[in-house]
C-alpha positions in Angstrom: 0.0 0.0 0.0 2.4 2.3 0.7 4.5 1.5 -2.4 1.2 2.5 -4.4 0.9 5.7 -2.8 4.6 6.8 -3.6 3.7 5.4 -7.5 0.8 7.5 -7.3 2.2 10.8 -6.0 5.3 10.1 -8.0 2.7 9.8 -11.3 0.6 12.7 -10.3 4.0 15.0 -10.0 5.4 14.1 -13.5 2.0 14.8 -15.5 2.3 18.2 -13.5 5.6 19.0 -14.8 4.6 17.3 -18.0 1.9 19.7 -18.7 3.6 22.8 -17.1 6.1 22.5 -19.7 4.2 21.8 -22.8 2.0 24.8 -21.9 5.3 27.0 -21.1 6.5 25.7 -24.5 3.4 26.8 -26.2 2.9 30.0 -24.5 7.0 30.5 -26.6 5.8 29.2 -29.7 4.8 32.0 -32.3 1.9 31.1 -34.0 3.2 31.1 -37.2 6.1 28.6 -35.5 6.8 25.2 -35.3 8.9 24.6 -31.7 10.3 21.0 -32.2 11.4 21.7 -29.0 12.6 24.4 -26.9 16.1 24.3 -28.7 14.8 24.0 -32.2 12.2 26.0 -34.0 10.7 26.2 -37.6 9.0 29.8 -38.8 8.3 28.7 -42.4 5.2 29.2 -43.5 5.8 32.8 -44.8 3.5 33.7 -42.3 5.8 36.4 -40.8 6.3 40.1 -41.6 8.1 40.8 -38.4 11.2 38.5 -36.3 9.1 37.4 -33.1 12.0 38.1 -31.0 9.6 38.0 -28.2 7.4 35.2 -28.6 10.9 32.7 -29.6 12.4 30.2 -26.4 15.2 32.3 -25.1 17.8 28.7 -25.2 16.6 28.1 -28.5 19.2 26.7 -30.8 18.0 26.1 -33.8 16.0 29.0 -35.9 14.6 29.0 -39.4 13.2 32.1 -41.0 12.7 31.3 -44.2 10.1 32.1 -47.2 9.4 35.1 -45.2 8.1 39.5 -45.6 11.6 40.6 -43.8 12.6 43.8 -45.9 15.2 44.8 -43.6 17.1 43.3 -40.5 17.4 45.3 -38.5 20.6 46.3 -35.8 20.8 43.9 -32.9 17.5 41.9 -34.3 18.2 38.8 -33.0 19.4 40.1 -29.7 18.9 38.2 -26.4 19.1 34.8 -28.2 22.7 33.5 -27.0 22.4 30.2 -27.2 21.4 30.5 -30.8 24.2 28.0 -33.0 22.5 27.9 -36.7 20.2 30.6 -38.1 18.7 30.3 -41.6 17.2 33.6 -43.6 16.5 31.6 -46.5 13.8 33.1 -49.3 13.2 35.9 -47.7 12.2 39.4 -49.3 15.6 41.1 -47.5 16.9 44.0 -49.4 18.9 45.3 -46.1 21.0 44.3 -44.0 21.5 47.3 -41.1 25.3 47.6 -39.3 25.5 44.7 -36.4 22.9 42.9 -37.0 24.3 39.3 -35.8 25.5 41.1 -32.8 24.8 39.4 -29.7 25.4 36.0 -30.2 28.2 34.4 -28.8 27.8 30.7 -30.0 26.7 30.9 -33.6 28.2 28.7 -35.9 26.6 29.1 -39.4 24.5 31.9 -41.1 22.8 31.3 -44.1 21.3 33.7 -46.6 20.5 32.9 -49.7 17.8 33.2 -52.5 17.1 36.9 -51.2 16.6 40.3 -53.7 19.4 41.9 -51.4 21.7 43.7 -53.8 24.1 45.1 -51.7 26.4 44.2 -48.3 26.7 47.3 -46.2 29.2 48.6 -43.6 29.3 46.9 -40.5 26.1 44.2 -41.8 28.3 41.4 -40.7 30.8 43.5 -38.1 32.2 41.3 -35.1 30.8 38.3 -35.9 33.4 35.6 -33.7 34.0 31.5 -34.3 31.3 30.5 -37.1 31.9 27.7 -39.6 30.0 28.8 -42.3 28.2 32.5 -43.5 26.2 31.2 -46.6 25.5 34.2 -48.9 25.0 32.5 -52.2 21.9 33.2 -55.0 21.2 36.6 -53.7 21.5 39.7 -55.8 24.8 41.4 -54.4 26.5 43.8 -56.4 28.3 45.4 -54.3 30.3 45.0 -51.1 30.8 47.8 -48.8 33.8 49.1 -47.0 34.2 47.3 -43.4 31.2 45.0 -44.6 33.2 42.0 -42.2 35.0 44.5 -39.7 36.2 42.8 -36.8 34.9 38.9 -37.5 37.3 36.3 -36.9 37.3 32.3 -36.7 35.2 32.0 -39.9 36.0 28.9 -41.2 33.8 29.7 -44.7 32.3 32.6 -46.8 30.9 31.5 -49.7 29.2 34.3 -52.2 29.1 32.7 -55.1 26.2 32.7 -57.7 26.3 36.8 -57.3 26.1 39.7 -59.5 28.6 41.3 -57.7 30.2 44.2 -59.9 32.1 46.4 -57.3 33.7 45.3 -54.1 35.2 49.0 -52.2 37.9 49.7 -50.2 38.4 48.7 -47.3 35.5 46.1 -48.0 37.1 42.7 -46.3 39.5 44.7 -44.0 39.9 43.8 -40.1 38.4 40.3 -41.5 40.8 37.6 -39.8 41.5 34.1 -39.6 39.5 33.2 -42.1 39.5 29.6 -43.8 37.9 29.9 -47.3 36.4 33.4 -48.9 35.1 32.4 -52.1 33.9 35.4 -54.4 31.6 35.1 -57.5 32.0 35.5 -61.4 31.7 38.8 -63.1 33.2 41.4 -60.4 34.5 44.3 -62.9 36.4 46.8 -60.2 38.1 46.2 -57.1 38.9 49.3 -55.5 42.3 49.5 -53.8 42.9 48.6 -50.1 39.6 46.2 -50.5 41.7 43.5 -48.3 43.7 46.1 -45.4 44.3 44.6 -42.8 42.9 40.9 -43.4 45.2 38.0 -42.4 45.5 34.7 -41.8 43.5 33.5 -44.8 43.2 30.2 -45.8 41.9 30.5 -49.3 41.1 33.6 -51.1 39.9 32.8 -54.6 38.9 35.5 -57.3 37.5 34.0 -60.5 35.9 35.0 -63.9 36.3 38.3 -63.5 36.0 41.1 -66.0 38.5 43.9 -65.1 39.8 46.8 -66.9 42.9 47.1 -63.9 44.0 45.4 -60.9 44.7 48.5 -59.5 47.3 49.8 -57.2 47.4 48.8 -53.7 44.6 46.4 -54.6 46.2 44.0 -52.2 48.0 46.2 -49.9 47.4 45.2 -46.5 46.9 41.2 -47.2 48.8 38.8 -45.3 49.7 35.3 -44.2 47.9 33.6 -46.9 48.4 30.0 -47.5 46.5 30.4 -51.2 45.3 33.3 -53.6 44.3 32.3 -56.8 43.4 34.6 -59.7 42.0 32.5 -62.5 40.0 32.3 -65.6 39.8 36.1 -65.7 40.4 39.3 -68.2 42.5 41.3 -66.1 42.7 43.9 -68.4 46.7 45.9 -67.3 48.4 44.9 -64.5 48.7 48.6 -62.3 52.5 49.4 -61.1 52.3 47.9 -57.5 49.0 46.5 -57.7 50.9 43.5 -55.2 52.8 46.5 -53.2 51.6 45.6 -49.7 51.2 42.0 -49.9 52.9 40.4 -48.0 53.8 36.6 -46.3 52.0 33.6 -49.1 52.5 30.7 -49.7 50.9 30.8 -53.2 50.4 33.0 -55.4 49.3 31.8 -58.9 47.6 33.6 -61.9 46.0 30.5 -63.9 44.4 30.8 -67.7 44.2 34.5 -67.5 43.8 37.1 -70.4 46.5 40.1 -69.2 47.1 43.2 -71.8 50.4 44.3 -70.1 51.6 44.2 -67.1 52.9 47.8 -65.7 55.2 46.8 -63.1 55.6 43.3 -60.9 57.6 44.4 -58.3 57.9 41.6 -55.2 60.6 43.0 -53.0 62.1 41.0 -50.2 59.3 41.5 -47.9 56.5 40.7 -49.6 57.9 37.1 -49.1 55.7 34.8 -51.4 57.1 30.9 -51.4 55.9 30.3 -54.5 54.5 32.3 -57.5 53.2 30.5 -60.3 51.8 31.8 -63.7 50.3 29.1 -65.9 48.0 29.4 -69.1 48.1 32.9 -69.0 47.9 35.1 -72.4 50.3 38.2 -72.0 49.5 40.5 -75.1 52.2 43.1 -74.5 55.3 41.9 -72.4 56.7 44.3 -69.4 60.0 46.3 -69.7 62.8 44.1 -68.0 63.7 46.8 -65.7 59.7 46.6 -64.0 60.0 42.8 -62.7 61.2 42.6 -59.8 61.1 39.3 -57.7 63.7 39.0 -55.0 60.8 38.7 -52.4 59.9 35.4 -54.4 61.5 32.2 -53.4 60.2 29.3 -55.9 58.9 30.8 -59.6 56.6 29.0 -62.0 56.1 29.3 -65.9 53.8 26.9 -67.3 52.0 26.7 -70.2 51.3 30.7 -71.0 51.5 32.6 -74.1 53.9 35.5 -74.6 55.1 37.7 -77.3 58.0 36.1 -79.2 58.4 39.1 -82.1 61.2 41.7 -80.8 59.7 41.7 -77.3 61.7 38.4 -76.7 64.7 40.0 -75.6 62.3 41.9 -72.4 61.5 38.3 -71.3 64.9 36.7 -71.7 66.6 40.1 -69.9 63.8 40.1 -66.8 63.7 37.6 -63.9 61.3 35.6 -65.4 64.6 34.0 -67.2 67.3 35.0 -65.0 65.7 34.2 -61.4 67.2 30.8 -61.4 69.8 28.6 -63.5 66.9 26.6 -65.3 64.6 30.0 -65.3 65.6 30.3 -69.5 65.4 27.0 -70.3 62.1 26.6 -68.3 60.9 29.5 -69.9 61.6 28.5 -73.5 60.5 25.1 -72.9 57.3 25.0 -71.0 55.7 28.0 -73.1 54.0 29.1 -76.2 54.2 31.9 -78.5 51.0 34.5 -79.2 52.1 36.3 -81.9 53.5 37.3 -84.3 50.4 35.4 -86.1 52.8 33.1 -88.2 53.8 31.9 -84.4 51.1 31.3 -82.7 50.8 28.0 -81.0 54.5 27.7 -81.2 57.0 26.5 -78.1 59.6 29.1 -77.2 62.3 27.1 -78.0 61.4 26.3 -81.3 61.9 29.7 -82.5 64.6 31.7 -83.8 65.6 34.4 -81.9 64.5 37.8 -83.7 66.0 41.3 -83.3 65.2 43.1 -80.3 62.6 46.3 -80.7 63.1 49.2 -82.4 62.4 51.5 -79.3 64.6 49.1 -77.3 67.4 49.3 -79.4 67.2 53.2 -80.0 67.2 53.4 -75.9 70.5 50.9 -76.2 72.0 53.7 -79.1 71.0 56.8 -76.9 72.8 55.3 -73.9 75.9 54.6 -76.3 75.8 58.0 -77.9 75.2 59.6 -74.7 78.5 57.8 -73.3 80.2 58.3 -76.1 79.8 62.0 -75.9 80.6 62.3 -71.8 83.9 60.0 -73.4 84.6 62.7 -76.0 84.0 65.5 -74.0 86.0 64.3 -71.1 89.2 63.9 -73.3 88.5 66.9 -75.4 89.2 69.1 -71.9 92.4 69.1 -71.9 92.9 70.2 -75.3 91.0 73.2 -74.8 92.6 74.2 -71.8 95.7 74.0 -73.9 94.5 76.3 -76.6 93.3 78.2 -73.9 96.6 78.7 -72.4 98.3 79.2 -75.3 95.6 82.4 -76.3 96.0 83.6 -73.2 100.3 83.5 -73.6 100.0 85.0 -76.8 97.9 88.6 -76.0 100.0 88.8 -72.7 102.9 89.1 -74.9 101.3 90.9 -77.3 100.4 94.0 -74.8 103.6 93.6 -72.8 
């Protein structure tokens, strides 16, 4: 009998609790919601014009917004929930993101928005964000990045934007953006203003494809460092700026892969900018730099693989520059692991397997100005004495003439 009793009461006090907590769970439970469970809680019914902040389990985990009316998110919107670890924004109607509007949570791991109208990132949209895996911001409408868009966010192990109209990214855009594992960037971006990475490091992968520029400009990269990979690939990169790499500094790899380039101004890697390796393969050149503006004593290992140069008079730039001299094999590499673009007649053609032509006109009048120009200091130099003589010998002759 006793035993009973003790069952009983025991019985009677869990359907208590029972019920006290399914009523406290839906009492948190928006309408529009679906709480799995305290932790984990589905808002997908497009229901919502408005975050219900409020009316959402303060522990919860778990959150999916999606198929939504959220035009804007705003600053601090998901405030309060710091337990939150994965947040989806999926198909929403977002065309603004307002500055700090993650802020506030401590232990989220992955943010994804995608298949939004949002056109631009602005400043500070996704400032401080700390330790996530993954910020998903594929099939929007970006086309344009803003300067300190990623300020202060660290620990992100991914940042995909792919499958983006993005046309612009502005200085200053990715800077104060550290530790970062992957940043992948979409097709089609036609400017990137200078300083768009100041003051990012410790980057994993930073990959910048397809793109459709008329310049890298100067300081592009100025302010990038400790990468273990940037690749620049498949793109027109219309002229090379001088010092569009000034500023870079500490990579592993550098490589320019199947690139269209017009001419490249300057290349000038000085001993700081210490890049390990730097490797151009497939690339088109369609004019080749001056000898004098490559520089690469800040580059240890040098690849040239498969591109296409100019192999009329402009030959003797590349076999003069480092691109041939910055090793013992670095001519014979160069002749034979790549091709000839023009003239026409030579197109398709292996360096090696063509006869040395004369060098440019312009480069050979420079050689015969700095030849007549020596030649003249020469003449000059030993025609001094002479007319000191004469000189002498004038002045001798009135002295004697008046005396």
């Amino acid at each position: 009998m006793p035993n009973s009793l003790f069952l009983l009461t025991a019985l009677t006090l869990f359907l208590c609790l029972w019920n006290s907590l399914l009523i406290e769970t839906l009492k948190s439970c928006p309408l529009e919601c679906i709480c799995l469970s305290q932790t984990q809680v589905l808002c997908n019914t497009g229901g919502l014009h408005h975050i219900p902040l409020r009316h959402l389990p303060g522990n919860v985990e778990h959150l999916s917004l999606t198929k939504n009316h959220f035009p804007i998110i705003k600053t601090d919107a998901f405030a309060g929930l710091r337990a939150l670890k994965k947040l989806s924004l999926d198909g929403n109607n977002i065309t603004k993101i307002k500055q700090f509007a993650f802020r506030g949570l401590p232990r989220l791991k992955e943010l994804s928005i995608q298949y939004t109208p949002l056109k631009a990132i602005a400043r500070f949209a996704f400032a401080g964000l700390q330790n996530l895996s993954t910020i998903l911001l594929t099939h929007n409408q970006i086309a344009t990045i803003e300067a300190y868009a990623f300020a202060g966010t660290s620990n992100v192990k991914l940042i995909l934007l792919t499958n983006n109209p993005l046309l612009r990214i502005e200085s200053f855009a990715f800077s104060s953006l550290t530790q970062v594992g992957h940043l992948l960037l979409p097709a089609g971006i036609r400017i990137i203003e200078p300083d768009t990475f100041y003051g990012m490091f410790t980057v994993g992968l930073l990959k910048l494809a397809y793109m459709d520029l008329e310049h890298i400009k100067a300081f592009t990269f100025r302010g990038l460092s400790h990468v273990l990979l940037l690749t620049i690939q498949e793109s027109d990169l219309g002229v090379i700026n001088s010092e569009a790499f000034a500023g870079l500094t500490h990579v592993e790899t550098l490589q320019l892969f199947n690139n269209k380039i017009d001419i490249i101004e300057a290349l000038d890697f000085n001993e700081t900018a210490a890049i390990k390796y730097l490797k151009f393969h497939g690339n088109h050149f369609l004019q080749t730099p001056p000898s004098e503006a490559i520089s690469l004593d800040g580059v240890h290992h040098l690849e040239l693989v498969d591109n296409y140069f100019p192999c009329g008079c402009q030959l003797q730039y590349l076999l003069e520059s480092p691109f041939a001299t910055k090793s013992f094999n670095s001519t014979r590499n160069l002749l034979e692991k790549n091709y000839c673009i023009s003239p026409i007649e030579l197109n398709g053609h292996l360096m090696a397997d063509v006869e040395y032509n004369a060098p440019c006109q312009e480069h050979l009048l420079q050689g015969t100005l700095e030849s007549t120009a020596a030649l003249r200091c020469d003449r000059t130099i030993k025609t001094i004495p002479v007319v000191i003589v004469c000189i002498s010998i004038k002045f001798l002759h009135l002295t004697i003439k008046f005396s």
